[in-house]
N, C-alpha and C positions, 0 to 999 in steps of 0.2 A: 509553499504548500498550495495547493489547488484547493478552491470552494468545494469539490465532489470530496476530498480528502476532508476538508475541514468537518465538513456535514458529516460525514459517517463515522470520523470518530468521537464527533461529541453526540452523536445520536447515541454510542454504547463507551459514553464518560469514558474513552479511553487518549481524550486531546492532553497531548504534552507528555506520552507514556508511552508511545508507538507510532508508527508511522507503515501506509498501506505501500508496499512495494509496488505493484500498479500505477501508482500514481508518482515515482521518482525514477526520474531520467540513469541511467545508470552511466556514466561521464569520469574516464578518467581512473585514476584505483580508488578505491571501495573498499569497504569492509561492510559483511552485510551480516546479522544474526536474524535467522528467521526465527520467531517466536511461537508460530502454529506450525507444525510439519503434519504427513500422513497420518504418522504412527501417533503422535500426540494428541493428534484431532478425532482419531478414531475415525478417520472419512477412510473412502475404499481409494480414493485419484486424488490428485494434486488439482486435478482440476487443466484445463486448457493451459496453454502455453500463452503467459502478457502478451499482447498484442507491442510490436516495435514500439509506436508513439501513444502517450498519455490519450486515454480517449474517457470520457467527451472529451474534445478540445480544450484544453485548461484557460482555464480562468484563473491565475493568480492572485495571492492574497497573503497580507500579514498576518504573522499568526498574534 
């Protein structure tokens, strides 16, 4: 887990309950459940496409 991931989910107590897709490499098969979508968020866009690599620069951390 990256320090930028760690900080924002415990900013909204959601550490050890979810995990920001942004911030994980996608490596290999996966299985991914997203937990916010469009329709569920009531947002109009998904928003920007992740950018290829973790940014800021991660800085790993135990969780």
């Amino acid at each position: 887990m990256t320090e930028a991931e760690r900080e924002r989910l415990t900013e909204r107590e959601l550490l050890g309950q979810a995990r920001l897709s942004c911030q994980i490499p996608c490596e290999g098969e996966m299985a991914v459940k997203p937990l916010m979508t469009v329709s569920s968020s009531g947002t109009d866009s998904p928003g920007e496409r992740p950018a290829d690599q973790i940014t800021p620069e991660p800085r790993w951390t135990d969780l």
